[in-house]
C-alpha beads as a LAMMPS data file, in Angstrom:
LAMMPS data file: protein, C-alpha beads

383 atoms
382 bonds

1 atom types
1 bond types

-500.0 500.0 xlo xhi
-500.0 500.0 ylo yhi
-500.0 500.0 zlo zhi

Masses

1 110.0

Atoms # bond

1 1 1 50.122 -359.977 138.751
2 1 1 48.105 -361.602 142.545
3 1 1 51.622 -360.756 144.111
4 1 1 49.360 -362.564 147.069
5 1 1 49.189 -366.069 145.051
6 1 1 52.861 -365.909 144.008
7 1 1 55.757 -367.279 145.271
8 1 1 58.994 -365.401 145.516
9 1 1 62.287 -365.193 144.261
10 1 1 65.341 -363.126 143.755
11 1 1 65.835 -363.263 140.241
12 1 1 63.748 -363.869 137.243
13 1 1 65.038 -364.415 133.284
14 1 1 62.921 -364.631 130.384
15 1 1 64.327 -365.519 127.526
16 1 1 63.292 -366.941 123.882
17 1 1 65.134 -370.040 124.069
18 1 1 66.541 -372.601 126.168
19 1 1 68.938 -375.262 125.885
20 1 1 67.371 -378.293 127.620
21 1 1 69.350 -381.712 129.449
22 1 1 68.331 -383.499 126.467
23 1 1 70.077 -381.494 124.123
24 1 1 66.774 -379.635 122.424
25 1 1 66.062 -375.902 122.430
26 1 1 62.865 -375.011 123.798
27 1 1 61.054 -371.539 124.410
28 1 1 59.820 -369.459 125.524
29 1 1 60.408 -370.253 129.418
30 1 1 61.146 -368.426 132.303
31 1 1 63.951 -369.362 135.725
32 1 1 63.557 -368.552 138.885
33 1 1 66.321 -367.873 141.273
34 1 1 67.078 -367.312 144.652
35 1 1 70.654 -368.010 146.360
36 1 1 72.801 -370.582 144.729
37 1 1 70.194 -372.362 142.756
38 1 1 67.483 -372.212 140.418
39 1 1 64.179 -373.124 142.118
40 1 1 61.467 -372.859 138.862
41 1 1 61.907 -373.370 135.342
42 1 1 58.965 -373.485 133.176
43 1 1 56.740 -371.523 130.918
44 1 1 54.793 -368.134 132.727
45 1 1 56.522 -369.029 136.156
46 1 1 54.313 -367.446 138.613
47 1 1 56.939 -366.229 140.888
48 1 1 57.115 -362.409 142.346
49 1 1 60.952 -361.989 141.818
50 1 1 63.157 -358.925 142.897
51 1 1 64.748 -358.241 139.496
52 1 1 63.606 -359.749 136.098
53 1 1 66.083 -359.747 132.849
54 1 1 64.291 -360.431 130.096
55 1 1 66.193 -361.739 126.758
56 1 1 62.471 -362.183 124.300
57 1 1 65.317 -363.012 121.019
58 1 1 68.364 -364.957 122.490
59 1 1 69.763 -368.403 123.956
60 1 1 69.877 -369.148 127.682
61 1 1 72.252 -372.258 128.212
62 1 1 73.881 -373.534 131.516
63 1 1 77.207 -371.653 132.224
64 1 1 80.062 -372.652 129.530
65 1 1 82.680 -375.375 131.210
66 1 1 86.272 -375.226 129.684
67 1 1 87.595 -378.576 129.954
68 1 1 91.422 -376.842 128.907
69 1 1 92.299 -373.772 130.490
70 1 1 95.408 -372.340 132.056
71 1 1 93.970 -370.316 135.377
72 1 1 96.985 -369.233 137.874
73 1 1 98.707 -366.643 138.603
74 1 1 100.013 -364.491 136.258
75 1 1 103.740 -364.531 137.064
76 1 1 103.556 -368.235 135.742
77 1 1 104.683 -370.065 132.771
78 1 1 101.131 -369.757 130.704
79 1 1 98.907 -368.482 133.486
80 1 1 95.773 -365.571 133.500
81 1 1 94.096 -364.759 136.021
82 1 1 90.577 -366.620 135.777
83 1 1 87.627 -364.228 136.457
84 1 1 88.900 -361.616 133.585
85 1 1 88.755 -364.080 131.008
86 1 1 86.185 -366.325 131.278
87 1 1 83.103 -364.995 133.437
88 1 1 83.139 -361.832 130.769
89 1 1 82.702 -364.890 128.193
90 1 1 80.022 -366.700 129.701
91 1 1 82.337 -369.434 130.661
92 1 1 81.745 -370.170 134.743
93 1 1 83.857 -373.376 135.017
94 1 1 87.460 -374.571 133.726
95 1 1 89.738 -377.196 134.202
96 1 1 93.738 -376.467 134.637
97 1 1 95.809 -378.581 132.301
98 1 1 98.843 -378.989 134.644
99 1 1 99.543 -375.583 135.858
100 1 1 99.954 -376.818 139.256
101 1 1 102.324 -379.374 140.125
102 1 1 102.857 -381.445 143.344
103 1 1 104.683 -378.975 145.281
104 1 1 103.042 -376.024 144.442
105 1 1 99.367 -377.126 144.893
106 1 1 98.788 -375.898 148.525
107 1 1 99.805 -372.525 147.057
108 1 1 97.315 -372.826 143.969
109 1 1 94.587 -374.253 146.217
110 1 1 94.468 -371.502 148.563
111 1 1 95.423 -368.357 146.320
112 1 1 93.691 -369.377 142.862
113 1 1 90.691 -371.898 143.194
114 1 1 89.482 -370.545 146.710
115 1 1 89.662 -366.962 145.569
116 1 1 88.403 -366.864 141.773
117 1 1 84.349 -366.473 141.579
118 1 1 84.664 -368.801 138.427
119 1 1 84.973 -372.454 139.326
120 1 1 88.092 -373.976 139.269
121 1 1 89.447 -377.840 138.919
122 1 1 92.717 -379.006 138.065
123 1 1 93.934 -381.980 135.955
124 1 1 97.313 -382.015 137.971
125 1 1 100.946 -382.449 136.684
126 1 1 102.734 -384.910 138.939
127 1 1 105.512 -383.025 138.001
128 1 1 107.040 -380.867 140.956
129 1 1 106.205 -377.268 140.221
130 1 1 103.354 -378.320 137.062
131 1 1 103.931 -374.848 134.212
132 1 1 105.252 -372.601 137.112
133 1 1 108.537 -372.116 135.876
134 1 1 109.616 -371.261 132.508
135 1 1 111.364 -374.522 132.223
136 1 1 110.021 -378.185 131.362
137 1 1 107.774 -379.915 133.389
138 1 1 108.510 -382.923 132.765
139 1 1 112.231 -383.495 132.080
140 1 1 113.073 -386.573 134.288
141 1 1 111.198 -389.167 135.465
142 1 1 113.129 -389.740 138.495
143 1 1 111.763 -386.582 140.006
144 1 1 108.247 -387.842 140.012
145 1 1 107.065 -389.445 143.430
146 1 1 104.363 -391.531 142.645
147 1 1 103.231 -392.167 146.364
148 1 1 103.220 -388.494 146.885
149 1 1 101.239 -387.888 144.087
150 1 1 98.441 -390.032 145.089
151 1 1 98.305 -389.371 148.615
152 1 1 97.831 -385.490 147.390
153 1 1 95.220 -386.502 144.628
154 1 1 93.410 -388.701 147.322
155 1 1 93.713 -385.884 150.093
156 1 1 91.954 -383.216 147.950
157 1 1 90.028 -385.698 145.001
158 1 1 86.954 -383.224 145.054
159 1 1 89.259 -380.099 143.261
160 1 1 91.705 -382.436 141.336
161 1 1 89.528 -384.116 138.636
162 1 1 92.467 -386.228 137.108
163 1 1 95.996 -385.699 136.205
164 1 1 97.490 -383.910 133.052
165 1 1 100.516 -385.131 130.940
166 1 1 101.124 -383.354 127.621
167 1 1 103.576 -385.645 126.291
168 1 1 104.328 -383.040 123.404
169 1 1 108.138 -382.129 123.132
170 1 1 107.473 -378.542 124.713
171 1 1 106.107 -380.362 127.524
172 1 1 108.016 -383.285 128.119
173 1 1 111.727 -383.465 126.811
174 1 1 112.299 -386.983 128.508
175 1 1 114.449 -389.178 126.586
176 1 1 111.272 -392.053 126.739
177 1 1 108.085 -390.223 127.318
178 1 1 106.817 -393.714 128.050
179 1 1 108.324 -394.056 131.118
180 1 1 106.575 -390.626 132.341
181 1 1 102.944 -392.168 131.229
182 1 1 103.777 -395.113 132.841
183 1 1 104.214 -393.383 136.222
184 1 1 100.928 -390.827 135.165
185 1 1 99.328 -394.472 134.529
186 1 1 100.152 -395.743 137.640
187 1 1 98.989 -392.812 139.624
188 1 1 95.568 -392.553 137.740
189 1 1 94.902 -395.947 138.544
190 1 1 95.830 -395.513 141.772
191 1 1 93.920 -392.816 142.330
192 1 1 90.844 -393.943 140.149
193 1 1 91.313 -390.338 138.334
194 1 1 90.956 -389.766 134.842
195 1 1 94.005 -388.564 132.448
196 1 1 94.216 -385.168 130.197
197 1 1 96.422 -386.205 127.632
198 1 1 98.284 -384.428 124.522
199 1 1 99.531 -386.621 121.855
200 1 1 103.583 -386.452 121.464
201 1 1 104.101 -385.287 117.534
202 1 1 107.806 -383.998 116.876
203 1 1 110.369 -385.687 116.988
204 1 1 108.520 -388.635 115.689
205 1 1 109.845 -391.330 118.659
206 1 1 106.520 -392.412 119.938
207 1 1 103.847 -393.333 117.399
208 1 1 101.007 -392.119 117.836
209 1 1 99.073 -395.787 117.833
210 1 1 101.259 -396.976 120.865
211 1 1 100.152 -393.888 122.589
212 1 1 96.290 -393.832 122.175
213 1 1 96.273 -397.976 123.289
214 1 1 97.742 -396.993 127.056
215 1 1 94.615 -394.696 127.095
216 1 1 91.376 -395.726 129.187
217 1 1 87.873 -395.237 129.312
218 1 1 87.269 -391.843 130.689
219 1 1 90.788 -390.663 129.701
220 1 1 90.378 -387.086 127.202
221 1 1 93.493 -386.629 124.182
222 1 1 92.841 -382.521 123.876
223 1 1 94.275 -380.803 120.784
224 1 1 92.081 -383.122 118.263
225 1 1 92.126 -380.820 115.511
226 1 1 95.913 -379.945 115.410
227 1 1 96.564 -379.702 111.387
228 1 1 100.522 -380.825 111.586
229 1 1 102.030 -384.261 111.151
230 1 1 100.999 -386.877 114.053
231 1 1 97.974 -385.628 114.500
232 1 1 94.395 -387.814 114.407
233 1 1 94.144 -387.436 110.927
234 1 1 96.756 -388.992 108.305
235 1 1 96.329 -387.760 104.743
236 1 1 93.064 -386.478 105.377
237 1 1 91.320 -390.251 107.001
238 1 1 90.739 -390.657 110.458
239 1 1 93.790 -392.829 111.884
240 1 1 92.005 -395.911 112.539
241 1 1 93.990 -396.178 116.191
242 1 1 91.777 -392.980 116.673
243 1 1 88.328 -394.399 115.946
244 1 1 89.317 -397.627 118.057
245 1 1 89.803 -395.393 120.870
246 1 1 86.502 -393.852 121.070
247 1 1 84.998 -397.172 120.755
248 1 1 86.495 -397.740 123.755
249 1 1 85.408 -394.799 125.818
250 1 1 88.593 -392.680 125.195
251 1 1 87.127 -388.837 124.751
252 1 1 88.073 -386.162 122.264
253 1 1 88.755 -382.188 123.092
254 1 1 89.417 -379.735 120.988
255 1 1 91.734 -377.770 123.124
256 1 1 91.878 -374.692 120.562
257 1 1 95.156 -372.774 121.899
258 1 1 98.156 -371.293 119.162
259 1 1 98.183 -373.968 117.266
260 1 1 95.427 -377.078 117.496
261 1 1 92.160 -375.739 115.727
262 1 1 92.569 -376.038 111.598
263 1 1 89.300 -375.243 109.411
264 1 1 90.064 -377.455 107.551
265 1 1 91.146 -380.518 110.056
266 1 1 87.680 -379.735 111.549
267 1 1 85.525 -380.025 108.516
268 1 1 87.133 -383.204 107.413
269 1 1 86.057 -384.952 111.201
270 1 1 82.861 -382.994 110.740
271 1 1 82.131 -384.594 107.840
272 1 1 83.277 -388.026 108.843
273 1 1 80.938 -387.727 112.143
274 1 1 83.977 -387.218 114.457
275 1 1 82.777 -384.516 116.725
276 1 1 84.670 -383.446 119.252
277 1 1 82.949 -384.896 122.979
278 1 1 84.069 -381.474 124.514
279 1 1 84.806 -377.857 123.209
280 1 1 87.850 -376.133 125.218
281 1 1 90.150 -372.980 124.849
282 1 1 93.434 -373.977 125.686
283 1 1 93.514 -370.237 126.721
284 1 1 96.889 -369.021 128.177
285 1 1 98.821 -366.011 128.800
286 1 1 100.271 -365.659 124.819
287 1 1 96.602 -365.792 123.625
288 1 1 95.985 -362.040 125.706
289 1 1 97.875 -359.802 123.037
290 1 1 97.184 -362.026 119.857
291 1 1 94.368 -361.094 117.673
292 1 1 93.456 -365.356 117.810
293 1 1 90.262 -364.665 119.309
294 1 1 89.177 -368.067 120.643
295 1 1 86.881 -367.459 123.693
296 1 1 84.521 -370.097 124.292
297 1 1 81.271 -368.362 122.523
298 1 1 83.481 -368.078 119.754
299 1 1 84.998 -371.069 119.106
300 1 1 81.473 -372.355 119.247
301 1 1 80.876 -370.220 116.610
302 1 1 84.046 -371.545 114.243
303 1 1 82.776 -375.108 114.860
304 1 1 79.203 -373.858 113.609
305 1 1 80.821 -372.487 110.646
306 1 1 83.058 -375.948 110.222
307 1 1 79.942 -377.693 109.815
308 1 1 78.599 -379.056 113.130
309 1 1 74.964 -378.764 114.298
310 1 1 74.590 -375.896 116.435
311 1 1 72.915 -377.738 119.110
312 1 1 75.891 -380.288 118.920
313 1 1 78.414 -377.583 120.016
314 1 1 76.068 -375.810 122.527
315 1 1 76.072 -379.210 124.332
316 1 1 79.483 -380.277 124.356
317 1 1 80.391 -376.704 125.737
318 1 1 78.161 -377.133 128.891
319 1 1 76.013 -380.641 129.707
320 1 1 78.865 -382.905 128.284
321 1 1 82.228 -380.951 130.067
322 1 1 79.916 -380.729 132.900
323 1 1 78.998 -384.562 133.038
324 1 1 83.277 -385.308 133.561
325 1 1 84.206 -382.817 135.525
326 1 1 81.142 -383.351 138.097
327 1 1 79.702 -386.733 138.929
328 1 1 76.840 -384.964 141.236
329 1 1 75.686 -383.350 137.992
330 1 1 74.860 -380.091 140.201
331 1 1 75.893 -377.809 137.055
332 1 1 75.463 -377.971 133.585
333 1 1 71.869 -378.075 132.903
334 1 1 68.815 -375.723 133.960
335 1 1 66.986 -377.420 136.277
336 1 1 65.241 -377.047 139.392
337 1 1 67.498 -377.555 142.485
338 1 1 70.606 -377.016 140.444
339 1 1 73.100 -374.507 140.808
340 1 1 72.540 -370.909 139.182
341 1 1 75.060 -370.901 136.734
342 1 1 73.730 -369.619 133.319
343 1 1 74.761 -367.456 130.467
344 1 1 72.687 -365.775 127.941
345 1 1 73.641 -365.785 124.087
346 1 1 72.657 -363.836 121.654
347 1 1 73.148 -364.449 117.595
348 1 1 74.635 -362.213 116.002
349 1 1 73.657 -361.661 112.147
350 1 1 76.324 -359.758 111.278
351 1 1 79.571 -361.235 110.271
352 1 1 83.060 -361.531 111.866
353 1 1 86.514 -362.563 110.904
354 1 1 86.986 -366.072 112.471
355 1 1 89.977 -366.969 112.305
356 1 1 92.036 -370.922 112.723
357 1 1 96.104 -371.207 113.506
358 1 1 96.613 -371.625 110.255
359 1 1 95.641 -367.839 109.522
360 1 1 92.593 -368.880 107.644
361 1 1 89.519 -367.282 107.837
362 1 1 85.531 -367.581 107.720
363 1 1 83.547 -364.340 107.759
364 1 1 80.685 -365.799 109.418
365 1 1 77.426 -364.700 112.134
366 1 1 78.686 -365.743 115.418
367 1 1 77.180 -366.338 119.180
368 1 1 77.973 -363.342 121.747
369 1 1 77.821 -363.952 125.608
370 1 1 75.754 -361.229 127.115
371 1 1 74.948 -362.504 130.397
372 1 1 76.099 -364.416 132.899
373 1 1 75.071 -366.167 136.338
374 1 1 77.325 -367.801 138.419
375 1 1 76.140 -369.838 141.555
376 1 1 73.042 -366.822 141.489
377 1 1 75.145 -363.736 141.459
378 1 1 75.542 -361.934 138.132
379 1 1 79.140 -361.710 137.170
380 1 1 78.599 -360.191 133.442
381 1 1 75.695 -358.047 131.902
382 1 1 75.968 -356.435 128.584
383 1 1 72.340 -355.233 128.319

Bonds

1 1 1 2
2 1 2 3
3 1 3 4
4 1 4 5
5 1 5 6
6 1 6 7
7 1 7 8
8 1 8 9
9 1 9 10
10 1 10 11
11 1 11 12
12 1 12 13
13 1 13 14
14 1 14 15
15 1 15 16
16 1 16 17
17 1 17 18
18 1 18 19
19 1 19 20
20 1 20 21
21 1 21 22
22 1 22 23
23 1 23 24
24 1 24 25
25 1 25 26
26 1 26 27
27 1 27 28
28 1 28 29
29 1 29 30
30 1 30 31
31 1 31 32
32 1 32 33
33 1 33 34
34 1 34 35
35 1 35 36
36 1 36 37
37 1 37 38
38 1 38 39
39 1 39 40
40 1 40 41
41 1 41 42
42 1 42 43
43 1 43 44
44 1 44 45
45 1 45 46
46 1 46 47
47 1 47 48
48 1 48 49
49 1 49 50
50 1 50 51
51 1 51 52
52 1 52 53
53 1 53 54
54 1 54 55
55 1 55 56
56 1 56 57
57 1 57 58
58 1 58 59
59 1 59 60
60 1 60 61
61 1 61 62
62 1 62 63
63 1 63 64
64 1 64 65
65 1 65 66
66 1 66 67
67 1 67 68
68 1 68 69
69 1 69 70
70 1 70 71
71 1 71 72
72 1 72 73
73 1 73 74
74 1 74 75
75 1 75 76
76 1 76 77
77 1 77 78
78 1 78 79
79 1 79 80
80 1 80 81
81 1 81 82
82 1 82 83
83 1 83 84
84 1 84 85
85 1 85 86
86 1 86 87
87 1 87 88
88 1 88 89
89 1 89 90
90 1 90 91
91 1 91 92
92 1 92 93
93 1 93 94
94 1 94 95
95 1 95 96
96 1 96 97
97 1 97 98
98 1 98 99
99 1 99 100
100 1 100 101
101 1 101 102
102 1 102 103
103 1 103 104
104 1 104 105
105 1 105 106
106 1 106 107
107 1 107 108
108 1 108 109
109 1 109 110
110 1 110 111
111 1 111 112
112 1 112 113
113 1 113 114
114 1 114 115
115 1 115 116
116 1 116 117
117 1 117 118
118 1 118 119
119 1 119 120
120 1 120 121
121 1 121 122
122 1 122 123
123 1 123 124
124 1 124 125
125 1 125 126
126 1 126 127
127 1 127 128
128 1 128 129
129 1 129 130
130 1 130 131
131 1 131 132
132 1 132 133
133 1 133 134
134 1 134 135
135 1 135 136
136 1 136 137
137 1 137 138
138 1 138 139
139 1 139 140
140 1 140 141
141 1 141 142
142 1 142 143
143 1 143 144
144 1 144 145
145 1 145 146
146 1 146 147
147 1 147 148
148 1 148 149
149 1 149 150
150 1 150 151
151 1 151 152
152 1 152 153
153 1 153 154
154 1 154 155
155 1 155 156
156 1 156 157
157 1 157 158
158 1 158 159
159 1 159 160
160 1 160 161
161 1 161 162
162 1 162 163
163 1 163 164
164 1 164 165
165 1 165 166
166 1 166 167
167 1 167 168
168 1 168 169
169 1 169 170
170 1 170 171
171 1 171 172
172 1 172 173
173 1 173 174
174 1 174 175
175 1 175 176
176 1 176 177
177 1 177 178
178 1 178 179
179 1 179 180
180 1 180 181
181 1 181 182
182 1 182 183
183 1 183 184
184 1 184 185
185 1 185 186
186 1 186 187
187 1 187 188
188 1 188 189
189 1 189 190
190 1 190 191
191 1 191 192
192 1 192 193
193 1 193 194
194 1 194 195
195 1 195 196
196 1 196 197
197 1 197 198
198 1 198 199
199 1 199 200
200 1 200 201
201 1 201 202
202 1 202 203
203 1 203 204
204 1 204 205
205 1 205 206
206 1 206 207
207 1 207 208
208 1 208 209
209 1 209 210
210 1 210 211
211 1 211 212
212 1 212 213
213 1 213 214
214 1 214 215
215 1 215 216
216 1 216 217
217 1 217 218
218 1 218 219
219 1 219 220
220 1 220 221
221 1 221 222
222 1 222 223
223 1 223 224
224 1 224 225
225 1 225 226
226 1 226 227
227 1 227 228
228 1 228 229
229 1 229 230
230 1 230 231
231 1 231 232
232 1 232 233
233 1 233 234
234 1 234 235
235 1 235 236
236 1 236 237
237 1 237 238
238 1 238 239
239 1 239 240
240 1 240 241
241 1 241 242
242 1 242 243
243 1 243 244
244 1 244 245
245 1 245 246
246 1 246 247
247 1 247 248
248 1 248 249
249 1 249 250
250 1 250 251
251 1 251 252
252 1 252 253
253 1 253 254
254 1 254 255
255 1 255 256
256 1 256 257
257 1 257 258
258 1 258 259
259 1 259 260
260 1 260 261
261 1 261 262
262 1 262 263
263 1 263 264
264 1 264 265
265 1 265 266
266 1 266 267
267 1 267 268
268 1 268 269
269 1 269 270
270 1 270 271
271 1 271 272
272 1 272 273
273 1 273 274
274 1 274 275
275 1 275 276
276 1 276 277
277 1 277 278
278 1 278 279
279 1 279 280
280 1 280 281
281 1 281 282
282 1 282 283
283 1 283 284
284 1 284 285
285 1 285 286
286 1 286 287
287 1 287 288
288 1 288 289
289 1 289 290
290 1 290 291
291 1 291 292
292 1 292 293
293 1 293 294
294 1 294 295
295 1 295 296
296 1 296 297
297 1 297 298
298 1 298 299
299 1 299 300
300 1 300 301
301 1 301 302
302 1 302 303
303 1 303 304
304 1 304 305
305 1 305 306
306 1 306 307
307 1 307 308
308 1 308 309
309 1 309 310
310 1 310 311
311 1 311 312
312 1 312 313
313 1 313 314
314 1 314 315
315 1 315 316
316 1 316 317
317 1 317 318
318 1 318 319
319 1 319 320
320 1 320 321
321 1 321 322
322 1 322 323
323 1 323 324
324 1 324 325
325 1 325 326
326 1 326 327
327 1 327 328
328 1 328 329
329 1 329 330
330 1 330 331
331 1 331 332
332 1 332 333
333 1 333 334
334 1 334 335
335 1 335 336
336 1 336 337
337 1 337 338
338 1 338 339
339 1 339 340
340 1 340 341
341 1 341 342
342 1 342 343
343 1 343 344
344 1 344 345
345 1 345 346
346 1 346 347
347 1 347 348
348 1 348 349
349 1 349 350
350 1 350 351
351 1 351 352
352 1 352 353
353 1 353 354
354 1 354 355
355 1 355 356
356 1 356 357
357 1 357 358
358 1 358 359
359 1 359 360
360 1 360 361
361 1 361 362
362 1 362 363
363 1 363 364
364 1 364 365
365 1 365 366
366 1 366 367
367 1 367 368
368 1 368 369
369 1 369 370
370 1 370 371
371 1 371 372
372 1 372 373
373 1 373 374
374 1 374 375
375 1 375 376
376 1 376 377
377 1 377 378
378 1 378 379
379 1 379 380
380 1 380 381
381 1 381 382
382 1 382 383
């Protein structure tokens, strides 16, 4: 190489394939990176950089985004620390369901999303104390303060996306639940911020129809592909309350967790053309010393194996999360000017154990994150 007729940068990958903004895989191509961002992406770059990885068989796709995580401290209700369990999985952005609540958010702020390398946003309980405490967050709805809650939302709107309410009984034990989404409601609309919402199954006293219609444009219902009673399917067909919804702009998530991803639930929307609109974890503190093995390149791979195109799931794991969580679109796709956050894949033909809530399980080939880039410093390489 003219090193004299080359432009430099720090870092150079070369890879086989690459998943573009339009949702294709191309390759081969080559990124260039120095600082934060990338600054070339093309086919035989000619940059001189200071330290090339080259990946000649495997996937390079914008850093994962989990739109359901539980990032906090670890002394909390459902909490793991971030950085161990995401940036080693090629995840480099997640989204809090409600583990911060209105009092405890100058605590979370400053000791959790301002310290972790992986990007953190919060979908805030308007609860007090969010899943702090081992008790129920939201118990009584006389303890929410609505004009608190949207004077904090408004004073710190670029690290809280929206605001979560699981309306499930673990979550909410309020003797209406309605009266608790009417004051999440009126706070989202206040605040012009978007809802995380988990339908309310047992004990039955909400149908699930009357929920989904208080839902809005923009608004996510995670756990889609819970197998129980109450869930979006009803004897196998798509409630038809659910497919109104997503005419509407209402968005699906899988939210994977102990109990919300079924084979079986997921082959049956699969078939029907009900893909999920993002691919999440639901990962929490249980999930560390349970064999469920559901990190993001994973549960890729169990959707893959449920029947959905393999460039469908790559995209709704990075440019789609991305798209919600970050209006300025500055992650989430490999482009020039954007910010360096990347992770390599590689395929793996051998087969693993995949396994759903239900215990059942798909020996299948499965994706593996080997590399990973966060805003230009590498954070995971399994070379």
């Amino acid at each position: 190489m003219d090193t004299h007729n080359t432009k430099k940068c720090e870092i150079l990958i070369k890879v086989g394939q690459l998943l573009t903004r339009a949702g294709n895989i191309i390759g081969p191509q080559e990124i260039a990176i120095t600082g934060n961002r990338i600054i070339g992406v093309g086919k035989d770059l000619n940059f001189n950089p200071t330290e090339t990885f080259s990946f000649p068989n495997d996937l390079l796709i914008p850093g994962l985004v989990d739109l359901h995580f539980h990032p906090g401290p670890s002394s909390w209700k459902y909490a793991v620390e971030p950085d161990k369990w995401t940036l080693t999985n090629g995840t480099t952005t997640v989204l809090s369901q409600g583990d911060a609540g209105i009092n405890n958010w100058d605590y979370y702020k400053k000791n959790i999303i301002a310290k972790s390398k992986t990007r953190v946003l919060m979908a805030i309980s308007i609860s007090n104390y969010g899943d702090e405490l081992e008790t129920i967050n939201y118990t009584n709805s006389d303890e929410i303060d609505v004009s608190r809650s949207i004077n904090l939302i408004n004073e710190d709107s670029d690290l809280i996306w929206g605001i979560s309410f699981n309306a499930a009984l673990g979550s909410c034990n309020a003797n209406n639940p309605k009266v608790i989404m009417d004051k999440v409601l009126k706070v989202a609309n206040e605040t012009k911020k978007p809802i995380l919402y988990g339908i309310r199954r047992e004990p039955f006293d909400w149908p699930i129809e009357n929920q989904i219609e208080l839902l809005r444009p923009g608004d996510v219902i995670t756990y889609c592909f819970y197998p129980g009673k109450g869930g979006i399917l009803n004897h196998n067909r798509i409630e038809p309350c659910v497919l109104d919804a997503r005419g509407k702009g209402v968005l699906f998530d899988i939210g994977h967790g102990m109990s919300s991803f079924n084979f079986k639930v997921a082959e049956t929307c699969i078939r029907e053309g009900f893909y999920p609109d993002t691919i999440s974890t639901d990962f929490y503190k249980r999930h560390i010393s349970n064999n469920l093995d559901h990190s993001m390149p994973t549960l890729i791979s169990k959707l893959i194996a449920s029947g959905m195109p393999n460039i469908d799931t790559l995209y709704r794991s990075t440019f789609v999360p991305a798209q919600i969580l970050d209006s300025n679109n500055e992650y989430g796709v490999i482009e020039s000017g954007k910010l360096a956050d990347l992770t390599v894949l590689k395929w793996s033909t051998n087969t693993k154990p995949l396994i759903d809530v239900s215990g059942n399980v798909k020996h299948s080939e499965y994706y593996d994150s080997i590399f990973t880039i966060k805003d230009g410093i590498i954070l995971n390489q399994d070379l």
